[in-house]
Backbone as ProteinMPNN parsed JSONL, in Angstrom:
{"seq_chain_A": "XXXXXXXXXXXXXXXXXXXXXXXXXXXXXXXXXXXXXXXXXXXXXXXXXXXXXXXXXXXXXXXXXXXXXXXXXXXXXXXXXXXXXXXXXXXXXXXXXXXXXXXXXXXXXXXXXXXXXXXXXXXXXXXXXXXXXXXXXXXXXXXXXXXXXXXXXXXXXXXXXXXXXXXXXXXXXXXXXXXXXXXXXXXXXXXXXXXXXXXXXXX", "coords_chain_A": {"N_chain_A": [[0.849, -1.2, 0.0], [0.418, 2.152, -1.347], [2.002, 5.354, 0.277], [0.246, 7.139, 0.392], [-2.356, 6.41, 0.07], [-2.281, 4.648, 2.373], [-2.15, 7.181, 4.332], [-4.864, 8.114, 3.11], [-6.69, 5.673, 3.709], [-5.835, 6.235, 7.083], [-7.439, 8.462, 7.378], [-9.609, 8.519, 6.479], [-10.576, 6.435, 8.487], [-10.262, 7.15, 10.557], [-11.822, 9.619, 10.409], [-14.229, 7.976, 10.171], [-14.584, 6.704, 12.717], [-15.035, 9.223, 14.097], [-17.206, 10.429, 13.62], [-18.297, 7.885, 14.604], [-18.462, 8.806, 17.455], [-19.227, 11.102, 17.861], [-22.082, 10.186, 16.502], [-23.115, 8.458, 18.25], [-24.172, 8.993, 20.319], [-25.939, 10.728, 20.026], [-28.094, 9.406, 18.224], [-28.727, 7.642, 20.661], [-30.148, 9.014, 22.401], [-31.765, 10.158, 21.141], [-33.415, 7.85, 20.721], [-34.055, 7.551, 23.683], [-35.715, 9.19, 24.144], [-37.722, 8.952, 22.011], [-39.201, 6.846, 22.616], [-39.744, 7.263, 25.019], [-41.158, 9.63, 24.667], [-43.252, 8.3, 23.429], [-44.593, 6.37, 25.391], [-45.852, 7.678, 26.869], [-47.47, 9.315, 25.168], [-49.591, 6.413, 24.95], [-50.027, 6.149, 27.194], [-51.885, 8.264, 28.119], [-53.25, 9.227, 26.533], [-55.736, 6.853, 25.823], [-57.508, 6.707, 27.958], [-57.952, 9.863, 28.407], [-59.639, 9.949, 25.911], [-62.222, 9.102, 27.043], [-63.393, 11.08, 28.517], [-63.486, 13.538, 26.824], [-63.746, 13.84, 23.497], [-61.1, 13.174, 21.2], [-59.145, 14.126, 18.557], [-57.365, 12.011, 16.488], [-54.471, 12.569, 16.387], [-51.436, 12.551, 15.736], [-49.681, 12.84, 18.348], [-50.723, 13.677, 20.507], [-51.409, 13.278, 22.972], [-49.183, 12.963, 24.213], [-48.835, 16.308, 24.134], [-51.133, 16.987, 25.637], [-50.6, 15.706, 27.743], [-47.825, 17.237, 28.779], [-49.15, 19.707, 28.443], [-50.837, 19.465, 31.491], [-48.952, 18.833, 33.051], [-47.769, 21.448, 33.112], [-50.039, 23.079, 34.164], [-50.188, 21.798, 36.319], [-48.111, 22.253, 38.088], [-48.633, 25.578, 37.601], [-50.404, 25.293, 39.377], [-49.5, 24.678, 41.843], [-48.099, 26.439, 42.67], [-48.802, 28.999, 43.609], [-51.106, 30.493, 46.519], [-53.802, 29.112, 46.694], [-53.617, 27.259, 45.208], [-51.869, 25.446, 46.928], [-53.502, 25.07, 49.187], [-54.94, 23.417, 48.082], [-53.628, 21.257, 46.831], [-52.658, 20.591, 49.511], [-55.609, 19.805, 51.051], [-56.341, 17.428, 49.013], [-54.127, 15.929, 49.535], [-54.745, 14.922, 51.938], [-57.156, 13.579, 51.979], [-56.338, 11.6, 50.317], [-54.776, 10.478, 52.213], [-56.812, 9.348, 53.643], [-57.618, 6.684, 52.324], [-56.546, 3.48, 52.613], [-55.146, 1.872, 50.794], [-54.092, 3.387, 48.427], [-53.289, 5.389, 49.65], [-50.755, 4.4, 50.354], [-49.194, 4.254, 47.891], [-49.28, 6.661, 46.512], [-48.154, 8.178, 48.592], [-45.748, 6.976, 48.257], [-44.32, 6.827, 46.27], [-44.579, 9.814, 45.521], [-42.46, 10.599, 47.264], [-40.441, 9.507, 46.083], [-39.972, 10.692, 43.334], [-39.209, 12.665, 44.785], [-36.665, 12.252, 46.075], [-35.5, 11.231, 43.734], [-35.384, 13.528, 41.971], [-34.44, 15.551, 43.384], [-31.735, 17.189, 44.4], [-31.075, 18.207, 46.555], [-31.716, 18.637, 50.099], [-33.81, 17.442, 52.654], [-34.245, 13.7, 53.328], [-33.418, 12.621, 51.129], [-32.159, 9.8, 49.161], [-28.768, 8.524, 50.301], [-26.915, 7.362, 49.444], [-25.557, 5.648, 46.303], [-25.165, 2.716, 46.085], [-23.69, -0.882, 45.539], [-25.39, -4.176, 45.486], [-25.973, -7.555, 45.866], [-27.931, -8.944, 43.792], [-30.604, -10.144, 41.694], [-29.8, -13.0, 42.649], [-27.297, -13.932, 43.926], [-23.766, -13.531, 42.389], [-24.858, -11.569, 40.657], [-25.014, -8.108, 40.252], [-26.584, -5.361, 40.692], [-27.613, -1.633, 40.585], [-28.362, 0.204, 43.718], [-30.046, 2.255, 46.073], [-29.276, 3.898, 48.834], [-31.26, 4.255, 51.538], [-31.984, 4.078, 54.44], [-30.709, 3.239, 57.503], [-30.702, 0.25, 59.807], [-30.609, -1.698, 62.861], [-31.233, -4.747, 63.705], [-31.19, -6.744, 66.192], [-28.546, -7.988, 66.474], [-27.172, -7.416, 63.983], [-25.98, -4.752, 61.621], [-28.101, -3.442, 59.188], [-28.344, -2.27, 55.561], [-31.496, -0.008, 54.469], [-32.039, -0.937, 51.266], [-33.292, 0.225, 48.345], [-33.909, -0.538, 44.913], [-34.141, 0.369, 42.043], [-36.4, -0.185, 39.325], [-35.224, -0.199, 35.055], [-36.334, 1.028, 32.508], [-37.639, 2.602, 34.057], [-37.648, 4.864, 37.091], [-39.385, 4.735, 39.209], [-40.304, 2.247, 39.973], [-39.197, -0.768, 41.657], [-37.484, -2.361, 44.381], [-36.967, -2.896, 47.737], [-35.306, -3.768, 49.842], [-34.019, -5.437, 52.545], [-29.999, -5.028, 53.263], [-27.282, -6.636, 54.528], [-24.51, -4.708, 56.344], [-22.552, -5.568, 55.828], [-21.752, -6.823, 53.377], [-23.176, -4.821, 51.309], [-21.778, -3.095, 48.21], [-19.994, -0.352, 48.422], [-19.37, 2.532, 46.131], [-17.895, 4.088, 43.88], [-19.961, 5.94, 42.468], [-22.367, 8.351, 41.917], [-25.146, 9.076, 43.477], [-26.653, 10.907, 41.531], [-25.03, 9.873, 39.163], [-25.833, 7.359, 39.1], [-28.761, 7.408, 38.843], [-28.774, 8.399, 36.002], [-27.489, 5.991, 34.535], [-29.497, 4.431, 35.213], [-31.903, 5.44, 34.12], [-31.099, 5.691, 31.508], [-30.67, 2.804, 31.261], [-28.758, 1.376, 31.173], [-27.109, 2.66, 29.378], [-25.841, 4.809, 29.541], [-22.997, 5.206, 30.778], [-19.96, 4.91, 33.68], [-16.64, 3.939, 32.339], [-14.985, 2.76, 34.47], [-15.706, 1.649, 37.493], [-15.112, 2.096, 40.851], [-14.479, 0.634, 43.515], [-15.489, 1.338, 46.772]], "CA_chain_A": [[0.0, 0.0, 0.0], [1.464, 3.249, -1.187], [1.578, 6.004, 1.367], [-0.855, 8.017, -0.159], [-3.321, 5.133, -0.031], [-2.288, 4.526, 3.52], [-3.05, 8.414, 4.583], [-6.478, 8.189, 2.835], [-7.112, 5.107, 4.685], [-5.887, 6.665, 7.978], [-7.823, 9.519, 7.37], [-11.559, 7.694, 6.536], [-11.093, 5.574, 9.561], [-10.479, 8.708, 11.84], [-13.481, 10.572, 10.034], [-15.417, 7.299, 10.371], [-14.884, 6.818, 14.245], [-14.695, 10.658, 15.262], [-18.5, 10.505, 13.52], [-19.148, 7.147, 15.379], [-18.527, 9.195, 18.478], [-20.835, 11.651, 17.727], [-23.477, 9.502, 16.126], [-23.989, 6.979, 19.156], [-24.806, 9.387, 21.967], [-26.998, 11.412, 19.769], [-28.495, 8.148, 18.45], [-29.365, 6.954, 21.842], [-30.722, 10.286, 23.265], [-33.059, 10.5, 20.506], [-34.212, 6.484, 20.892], [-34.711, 7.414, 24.578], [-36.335, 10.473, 23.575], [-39.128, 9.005, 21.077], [-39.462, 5.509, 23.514], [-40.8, 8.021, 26.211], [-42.773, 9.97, 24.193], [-44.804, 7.182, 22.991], [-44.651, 5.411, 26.389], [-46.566, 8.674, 27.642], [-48.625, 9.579, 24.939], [-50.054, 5.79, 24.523], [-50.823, 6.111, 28.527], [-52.953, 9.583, 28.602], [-54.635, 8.798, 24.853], [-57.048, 5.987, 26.121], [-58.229, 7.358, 29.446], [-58.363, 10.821, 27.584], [-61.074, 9.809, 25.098], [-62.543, 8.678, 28.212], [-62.864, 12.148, 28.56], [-63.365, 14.292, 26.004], [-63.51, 13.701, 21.957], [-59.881, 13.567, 20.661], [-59.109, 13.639, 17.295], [-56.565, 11.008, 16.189], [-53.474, 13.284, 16.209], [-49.949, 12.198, 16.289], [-48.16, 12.938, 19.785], [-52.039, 14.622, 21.085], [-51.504, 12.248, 24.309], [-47.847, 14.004, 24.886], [-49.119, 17.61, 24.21], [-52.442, 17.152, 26.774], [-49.41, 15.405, 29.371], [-47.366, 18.316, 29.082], [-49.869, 21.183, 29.533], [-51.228, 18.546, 32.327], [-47.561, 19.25, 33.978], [-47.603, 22.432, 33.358], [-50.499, 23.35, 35.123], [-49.805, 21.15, 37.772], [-46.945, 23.483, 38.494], [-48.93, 26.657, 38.421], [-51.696, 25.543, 40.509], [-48.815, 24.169, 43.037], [-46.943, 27.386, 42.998], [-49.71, 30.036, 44.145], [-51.844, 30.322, 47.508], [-54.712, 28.631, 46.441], [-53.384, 25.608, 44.596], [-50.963, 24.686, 48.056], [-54.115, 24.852, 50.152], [-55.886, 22.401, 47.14], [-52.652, 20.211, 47.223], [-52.878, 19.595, 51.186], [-56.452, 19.236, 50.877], [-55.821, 17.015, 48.044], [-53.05, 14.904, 50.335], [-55.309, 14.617, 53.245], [-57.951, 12.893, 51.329], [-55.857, 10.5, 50.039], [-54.423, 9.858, 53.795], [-57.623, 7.937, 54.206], [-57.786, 5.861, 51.544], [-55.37, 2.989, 52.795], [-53.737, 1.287, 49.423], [-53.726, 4.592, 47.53], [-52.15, 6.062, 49.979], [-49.225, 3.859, 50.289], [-48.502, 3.933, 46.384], [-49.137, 8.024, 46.111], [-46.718, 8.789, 49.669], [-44.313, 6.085, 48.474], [-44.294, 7.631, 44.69], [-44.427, 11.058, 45.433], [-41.469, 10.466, 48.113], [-39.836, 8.588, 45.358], [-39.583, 11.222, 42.975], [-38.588, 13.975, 45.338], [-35.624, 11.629, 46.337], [-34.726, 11.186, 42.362], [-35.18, 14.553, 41.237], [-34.181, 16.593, 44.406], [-30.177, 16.848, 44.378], [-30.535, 18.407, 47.725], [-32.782, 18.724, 50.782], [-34.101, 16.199, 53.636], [-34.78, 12.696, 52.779], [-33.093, 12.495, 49.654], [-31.317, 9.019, 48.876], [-27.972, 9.027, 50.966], [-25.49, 7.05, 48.339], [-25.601, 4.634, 45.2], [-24.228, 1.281, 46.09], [-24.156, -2.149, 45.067], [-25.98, -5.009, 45.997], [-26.407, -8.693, 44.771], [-29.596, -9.276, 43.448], [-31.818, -10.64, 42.044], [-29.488, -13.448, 43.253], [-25.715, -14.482, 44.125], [-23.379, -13.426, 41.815], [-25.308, -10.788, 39.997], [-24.981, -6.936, 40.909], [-27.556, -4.079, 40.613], [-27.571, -0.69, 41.842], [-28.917, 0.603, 45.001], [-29.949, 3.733, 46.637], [-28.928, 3.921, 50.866], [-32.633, 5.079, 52.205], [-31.831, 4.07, 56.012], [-30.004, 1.844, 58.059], [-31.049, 0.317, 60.829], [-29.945, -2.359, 63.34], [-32.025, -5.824, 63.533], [-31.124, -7.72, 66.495], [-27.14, -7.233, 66.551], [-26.749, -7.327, 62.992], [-26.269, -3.804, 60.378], [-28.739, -3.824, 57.988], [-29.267, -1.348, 55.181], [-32.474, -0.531, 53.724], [-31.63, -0.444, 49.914], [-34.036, 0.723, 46.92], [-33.262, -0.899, 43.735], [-35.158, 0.423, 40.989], [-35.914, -1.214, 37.914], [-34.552, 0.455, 34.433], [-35.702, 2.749, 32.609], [-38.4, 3.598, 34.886], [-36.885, 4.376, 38.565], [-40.313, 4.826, 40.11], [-40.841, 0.995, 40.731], [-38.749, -1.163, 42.485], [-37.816, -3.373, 45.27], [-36.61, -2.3, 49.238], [-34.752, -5.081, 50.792], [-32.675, -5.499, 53.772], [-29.306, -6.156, 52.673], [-26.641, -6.782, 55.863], [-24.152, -3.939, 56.109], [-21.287, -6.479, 55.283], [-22.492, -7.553, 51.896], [-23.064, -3.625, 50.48], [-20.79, -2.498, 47.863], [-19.401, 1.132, 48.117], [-18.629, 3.114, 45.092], [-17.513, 6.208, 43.529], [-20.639, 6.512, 41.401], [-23.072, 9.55, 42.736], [-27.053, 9.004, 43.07], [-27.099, 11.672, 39.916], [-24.927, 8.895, 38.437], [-26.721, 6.356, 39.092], [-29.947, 7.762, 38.286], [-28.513, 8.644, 34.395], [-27.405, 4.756, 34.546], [-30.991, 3.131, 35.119], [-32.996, 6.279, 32.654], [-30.857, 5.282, 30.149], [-31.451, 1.391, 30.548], [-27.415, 1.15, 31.126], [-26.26, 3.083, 28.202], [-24.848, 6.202, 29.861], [-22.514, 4.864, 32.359], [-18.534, 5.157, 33.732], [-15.749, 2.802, 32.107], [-14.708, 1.968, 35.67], [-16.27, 2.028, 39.077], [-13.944, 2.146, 41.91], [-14.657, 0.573, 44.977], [-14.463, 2.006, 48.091]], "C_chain_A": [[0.88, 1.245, 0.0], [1.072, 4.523, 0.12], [0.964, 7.263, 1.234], [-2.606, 7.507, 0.239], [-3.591, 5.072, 1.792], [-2.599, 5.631, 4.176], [-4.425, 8.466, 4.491], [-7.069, 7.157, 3.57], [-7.23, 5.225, 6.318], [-7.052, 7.274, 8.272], [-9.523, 9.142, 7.342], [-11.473, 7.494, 8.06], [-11.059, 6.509, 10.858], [-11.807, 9.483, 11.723], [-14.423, 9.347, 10.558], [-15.482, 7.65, 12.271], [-15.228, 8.295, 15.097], [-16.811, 10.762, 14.691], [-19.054, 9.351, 14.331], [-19.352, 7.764, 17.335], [-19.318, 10.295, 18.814], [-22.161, 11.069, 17.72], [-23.968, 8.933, 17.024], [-24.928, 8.014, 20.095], [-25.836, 10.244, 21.396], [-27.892, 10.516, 19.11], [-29.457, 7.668, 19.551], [-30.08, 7.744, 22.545], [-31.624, 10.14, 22.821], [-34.439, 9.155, 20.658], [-34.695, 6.525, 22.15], [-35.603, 8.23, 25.007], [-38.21, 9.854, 23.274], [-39.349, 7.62, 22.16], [-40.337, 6.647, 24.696], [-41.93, 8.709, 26.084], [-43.835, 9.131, 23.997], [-45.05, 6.821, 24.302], [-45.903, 6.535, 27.087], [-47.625, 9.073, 26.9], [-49.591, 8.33, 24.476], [-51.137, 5.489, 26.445], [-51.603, 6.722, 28.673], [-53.651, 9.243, 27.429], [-55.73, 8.077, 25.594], [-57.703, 7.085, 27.07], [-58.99, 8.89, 29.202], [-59.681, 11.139, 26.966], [-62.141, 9.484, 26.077], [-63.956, 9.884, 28.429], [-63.993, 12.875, 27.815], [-63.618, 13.269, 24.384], [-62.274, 13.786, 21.549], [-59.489, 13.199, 19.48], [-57.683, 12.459, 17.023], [-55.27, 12.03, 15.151], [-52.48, 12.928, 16.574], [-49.37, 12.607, 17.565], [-49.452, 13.999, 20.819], [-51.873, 14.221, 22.647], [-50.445, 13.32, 24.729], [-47.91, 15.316, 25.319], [-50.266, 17.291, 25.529], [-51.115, 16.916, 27.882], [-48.462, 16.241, 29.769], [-47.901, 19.664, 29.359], [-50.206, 20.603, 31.136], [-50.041, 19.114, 33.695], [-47.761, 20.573, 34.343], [-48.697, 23.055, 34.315], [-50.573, 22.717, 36.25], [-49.121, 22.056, 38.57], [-47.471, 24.71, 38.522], [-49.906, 26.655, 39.212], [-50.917, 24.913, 41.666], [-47.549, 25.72, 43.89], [-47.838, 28.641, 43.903], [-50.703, 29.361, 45.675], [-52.342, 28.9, 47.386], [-54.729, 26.947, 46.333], [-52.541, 24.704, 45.851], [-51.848, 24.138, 48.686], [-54.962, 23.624, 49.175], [-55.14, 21.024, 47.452], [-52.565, 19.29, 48.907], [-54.167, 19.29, 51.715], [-56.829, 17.805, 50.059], [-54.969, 15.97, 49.152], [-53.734, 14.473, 51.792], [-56.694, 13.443, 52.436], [-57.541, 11.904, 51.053], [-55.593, 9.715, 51.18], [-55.408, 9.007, 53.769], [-58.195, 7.476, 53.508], [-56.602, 5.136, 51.341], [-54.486, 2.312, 51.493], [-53.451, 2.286, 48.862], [-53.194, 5.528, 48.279], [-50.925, 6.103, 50.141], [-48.735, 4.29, 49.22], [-48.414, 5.624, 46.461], [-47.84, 8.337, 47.396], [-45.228, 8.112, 49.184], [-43.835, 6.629, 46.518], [-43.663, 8.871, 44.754], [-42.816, 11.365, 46.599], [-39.719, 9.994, 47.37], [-38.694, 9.815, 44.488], [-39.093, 12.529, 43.597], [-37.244, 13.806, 45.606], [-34.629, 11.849, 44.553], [-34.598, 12.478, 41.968], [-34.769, 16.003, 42.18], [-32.796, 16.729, 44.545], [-29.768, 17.275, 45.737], [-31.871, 18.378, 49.179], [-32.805, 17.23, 51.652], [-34.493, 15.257, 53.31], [-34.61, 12.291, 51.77], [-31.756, 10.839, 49.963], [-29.13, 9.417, 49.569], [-26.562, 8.827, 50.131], [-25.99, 5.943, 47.386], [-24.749, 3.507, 45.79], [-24.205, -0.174, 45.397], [-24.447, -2.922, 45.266], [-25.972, -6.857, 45.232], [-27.452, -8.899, 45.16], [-29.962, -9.166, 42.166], [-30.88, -12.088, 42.85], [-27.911, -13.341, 43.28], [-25.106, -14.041, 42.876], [-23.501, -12.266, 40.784], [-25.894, -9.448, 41.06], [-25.981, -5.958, 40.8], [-27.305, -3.134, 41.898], [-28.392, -0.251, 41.982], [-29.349, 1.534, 45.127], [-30.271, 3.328, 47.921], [-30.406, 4.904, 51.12], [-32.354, 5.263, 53.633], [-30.775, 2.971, 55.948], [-30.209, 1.836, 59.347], [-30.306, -1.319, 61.302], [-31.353, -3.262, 63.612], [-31.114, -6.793, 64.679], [-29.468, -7.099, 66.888], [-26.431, -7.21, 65.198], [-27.402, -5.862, 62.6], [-26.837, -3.745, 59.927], [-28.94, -2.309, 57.182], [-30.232, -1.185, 54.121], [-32.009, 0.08, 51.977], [-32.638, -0.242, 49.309], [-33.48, 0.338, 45.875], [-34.287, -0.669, 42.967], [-35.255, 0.077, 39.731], [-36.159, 0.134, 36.446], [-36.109, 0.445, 32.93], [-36.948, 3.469, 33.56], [-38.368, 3.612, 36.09], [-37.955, 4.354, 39.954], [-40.83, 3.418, 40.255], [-39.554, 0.441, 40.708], [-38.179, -1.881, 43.337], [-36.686, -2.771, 46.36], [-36.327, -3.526, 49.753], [-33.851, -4.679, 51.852], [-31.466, -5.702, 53.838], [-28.358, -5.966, 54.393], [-25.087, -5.417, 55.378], [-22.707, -4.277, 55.324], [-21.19, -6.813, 53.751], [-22.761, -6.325, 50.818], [-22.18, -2.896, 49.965], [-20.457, -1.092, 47.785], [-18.891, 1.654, 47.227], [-18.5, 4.305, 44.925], [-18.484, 6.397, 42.573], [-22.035, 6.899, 42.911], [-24.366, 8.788, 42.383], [-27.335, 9.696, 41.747], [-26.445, 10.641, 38.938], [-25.492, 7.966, 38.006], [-28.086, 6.278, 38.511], [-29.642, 7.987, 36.408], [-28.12, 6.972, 33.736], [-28.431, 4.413, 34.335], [-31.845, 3.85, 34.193], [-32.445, 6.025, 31.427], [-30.596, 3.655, 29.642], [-29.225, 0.744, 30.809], [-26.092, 1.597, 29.988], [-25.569, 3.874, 28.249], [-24.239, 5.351, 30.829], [-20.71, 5.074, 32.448], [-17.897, 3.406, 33.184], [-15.376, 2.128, 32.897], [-15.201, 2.385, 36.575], [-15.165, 1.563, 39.792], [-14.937, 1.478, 43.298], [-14.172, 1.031, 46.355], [-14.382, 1.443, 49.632]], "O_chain_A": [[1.75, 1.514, 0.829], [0.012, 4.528, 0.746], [1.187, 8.266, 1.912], [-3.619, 8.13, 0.558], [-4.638, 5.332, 2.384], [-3.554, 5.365, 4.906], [-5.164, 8.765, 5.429], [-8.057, 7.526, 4.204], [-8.144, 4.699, 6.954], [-7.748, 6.882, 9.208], [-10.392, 9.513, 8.132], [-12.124, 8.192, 8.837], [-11.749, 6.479, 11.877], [-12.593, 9.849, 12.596], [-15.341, 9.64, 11.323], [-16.144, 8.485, 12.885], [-15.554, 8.447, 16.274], [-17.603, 11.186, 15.533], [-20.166, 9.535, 14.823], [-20.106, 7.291, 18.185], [-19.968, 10.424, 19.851], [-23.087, 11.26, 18.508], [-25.179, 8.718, 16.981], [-26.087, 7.831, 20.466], [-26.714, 10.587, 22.188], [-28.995, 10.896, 19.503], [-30.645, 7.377, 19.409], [-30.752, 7.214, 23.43], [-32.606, 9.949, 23.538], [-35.665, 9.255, 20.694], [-35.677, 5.805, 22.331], [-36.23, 8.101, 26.058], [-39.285, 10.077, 23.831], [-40.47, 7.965, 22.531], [-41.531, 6.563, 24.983], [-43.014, 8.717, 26.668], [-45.016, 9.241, 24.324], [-46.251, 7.048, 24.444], [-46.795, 6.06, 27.789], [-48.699, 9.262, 27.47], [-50.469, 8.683, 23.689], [-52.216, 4.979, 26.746], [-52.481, 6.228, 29.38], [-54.839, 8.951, 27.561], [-56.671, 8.766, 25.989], [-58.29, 8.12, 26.755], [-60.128, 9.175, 29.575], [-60.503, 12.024, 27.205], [-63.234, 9.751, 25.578], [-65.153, 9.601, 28.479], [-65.182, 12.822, 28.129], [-63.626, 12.038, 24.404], [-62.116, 15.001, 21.428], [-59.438, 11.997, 19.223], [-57.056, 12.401, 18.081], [-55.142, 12.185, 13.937], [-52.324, 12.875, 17.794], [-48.141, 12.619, 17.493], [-49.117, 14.847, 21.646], [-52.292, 15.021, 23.484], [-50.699, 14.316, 25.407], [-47.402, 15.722, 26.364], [-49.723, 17.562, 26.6], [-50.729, 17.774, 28.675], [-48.103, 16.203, 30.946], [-47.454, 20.517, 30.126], [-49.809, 21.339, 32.039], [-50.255, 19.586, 34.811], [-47.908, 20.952, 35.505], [-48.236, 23.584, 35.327], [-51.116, 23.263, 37.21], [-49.554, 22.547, 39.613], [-46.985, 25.36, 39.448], [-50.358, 27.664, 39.755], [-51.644, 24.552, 42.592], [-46.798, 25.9, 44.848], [-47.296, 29.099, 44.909], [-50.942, 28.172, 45.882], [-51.773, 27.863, 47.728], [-55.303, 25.99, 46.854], [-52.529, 23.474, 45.804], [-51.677, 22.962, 49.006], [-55.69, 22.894, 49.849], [-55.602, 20.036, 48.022], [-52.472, 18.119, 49.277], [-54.189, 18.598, 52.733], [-57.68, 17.096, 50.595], [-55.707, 15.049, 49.502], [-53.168, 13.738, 52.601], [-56.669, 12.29, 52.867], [-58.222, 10.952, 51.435], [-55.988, 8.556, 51.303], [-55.094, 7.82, 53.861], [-59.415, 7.57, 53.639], [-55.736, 5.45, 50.526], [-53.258, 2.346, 51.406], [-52.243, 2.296, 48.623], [-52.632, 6.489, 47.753], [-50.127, 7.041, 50.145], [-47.65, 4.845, 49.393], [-47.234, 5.975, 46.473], [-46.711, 8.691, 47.055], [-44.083, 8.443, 49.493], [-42.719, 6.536, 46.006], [-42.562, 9.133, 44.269], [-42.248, 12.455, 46.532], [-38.556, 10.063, 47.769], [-37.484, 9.989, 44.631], [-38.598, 13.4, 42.882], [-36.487, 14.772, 45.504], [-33.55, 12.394, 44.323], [-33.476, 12.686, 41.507], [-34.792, 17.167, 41.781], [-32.615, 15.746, 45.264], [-28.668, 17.013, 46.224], [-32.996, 17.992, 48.861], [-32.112, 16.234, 51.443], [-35.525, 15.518, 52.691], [-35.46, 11.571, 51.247], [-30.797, 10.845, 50.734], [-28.464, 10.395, 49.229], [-25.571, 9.554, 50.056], [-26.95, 5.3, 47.809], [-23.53, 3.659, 45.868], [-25.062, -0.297, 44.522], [-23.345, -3.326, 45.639], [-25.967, -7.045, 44.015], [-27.95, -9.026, 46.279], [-29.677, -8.164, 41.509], [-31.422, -12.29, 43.936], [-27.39, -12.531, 42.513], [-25.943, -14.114, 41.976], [-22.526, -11.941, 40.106], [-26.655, -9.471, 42.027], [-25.74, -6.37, 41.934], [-27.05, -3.279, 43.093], [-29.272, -0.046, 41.146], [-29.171, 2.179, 44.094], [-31.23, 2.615, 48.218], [-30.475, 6.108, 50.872], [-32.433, 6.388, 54.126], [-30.251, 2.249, 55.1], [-30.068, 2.81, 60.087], [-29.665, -2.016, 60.516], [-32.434, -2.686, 63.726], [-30.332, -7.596, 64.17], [-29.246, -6.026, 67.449], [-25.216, -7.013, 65.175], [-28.554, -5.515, 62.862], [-26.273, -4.557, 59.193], [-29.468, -1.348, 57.74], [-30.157, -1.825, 53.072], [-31.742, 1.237, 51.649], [-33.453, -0.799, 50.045], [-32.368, 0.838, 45.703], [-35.314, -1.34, 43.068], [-34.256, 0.02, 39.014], [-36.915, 1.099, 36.56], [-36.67, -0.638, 32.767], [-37.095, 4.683, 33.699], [-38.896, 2.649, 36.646], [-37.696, 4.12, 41.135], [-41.965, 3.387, 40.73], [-38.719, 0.915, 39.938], [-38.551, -2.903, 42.761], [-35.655, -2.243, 45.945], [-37.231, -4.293, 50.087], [-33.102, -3.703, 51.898], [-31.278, -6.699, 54.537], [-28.803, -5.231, 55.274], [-24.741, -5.301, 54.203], [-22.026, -3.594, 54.56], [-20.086, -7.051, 53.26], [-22.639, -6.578, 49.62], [-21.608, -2.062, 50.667], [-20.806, -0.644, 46.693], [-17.684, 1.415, 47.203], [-18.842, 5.305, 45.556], [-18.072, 7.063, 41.623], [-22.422, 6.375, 43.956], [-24.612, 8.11, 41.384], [-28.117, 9.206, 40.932], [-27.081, 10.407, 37.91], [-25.696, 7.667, 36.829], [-28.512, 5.336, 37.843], [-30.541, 7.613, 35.654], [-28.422, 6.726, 32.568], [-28.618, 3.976, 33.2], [-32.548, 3.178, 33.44], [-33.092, 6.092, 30.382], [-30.414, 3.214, 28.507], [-28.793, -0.357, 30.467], [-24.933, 1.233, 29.789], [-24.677, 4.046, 27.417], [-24.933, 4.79, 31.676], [-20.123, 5.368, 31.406], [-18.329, 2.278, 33.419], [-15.245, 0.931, 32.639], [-15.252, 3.611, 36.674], [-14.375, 0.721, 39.365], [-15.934, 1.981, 43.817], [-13.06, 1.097, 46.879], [-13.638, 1.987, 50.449]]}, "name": "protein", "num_of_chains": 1, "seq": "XXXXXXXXXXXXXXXXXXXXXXXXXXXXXXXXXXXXXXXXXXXXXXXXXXXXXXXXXXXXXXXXXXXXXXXXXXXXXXXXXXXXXXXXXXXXXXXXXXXXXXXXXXXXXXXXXXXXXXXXXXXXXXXXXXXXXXXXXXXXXXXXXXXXXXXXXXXXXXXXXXXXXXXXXXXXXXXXXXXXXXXXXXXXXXXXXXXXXXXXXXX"}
């Protein structure tokens, strides 16, 4: 191969990869992008028509779920809508299964999307589970003592949606310590394992 040949071949395979390093992560943004949209506007569509008349409009479910938000947020931000909200949360109080799932939800996401404040997830760790040998990560809620054994209570939420679950006991001996943050962790399980670090460190 002359070294003309060999340049131009350099030179592709640099252009190719420096575009595969672009292409993936914008690629995968967009696949976790349109996967949510649908996932959201195939949930509010039914129930919707329910409802209302809705014409059979591409992404109509998404648009209603985002004004939906949005006024959520200004009827949570003014007088009126706080005193609706803790009216609103007292009601639920006594209605025992729906209250578990709404306190243990709404507790959920204040933990995931709060980076600071009381009650927020304490560290990402690692756990084995579902059995022996196999790792998933954690989030440190408490820890409490059982007897004369450590125990702490972990949160493992399942991927890509971190609002369900499972809360086990694991023993304090048995919980792996790492250098990856709850904001880490959380970009780990929304993206299904596609954003994540080359190495975790144990600590």
């Amino acid at each position: 191969m002359s070294i003309k040949r060999k340049y131009l071949f350099l030179k592709l395979r640099d252009t190719f990869f420096t575009g595969l390093f672009v292409f993936i992560p914008i690629a995968i943004t967009v696949w976790i992008v349109l996967w949510l949209l649908s996932f959201v506007n195939n949930l509010i569509l039914p129930y919707l028509r329910y409802v209302i008349p809705v014409p059979d409009i591409p992404g109509i479910g998404i648009a209603v779920t985002v004004l939906l938000i949005f006024l959520s947020g200004i009827v949570a931000q003014n007088y009126f809508g706080k005193k609706l909200i803790t009216l609103w949360d007292r009601l639920i109080d006594k209605i025992p299964l729906v209250r578990s799932i709404y306190v243990a939800t709404k507790q959920l996401m204040e933990n995931l999307l709060n980076a600071r404040g009381k009650g927020k997830f304490k560290e990402a760790v690692l756990v084995e589970f579902p059995r022996k040998g196999m790792l998933s990560i954690g989030f440190v809620a408490n820890k409490v003592k059982i007897g004369d054994t450590v125990y702490y209570l972990v949160y493992i939420p399942t991927a890509p949606n971190p609002t369900s679950g499972y809360t086990i006991f694991v023993e304090e001996k048995e919980v792996i310590h790492t250098d990856i943050s709850v904001e880490e962790a959380t970009k780990i399980i929304l993206s299904g394992g596609l954003v994540t670090k080359n190495r975790i460190t144990p600590l």
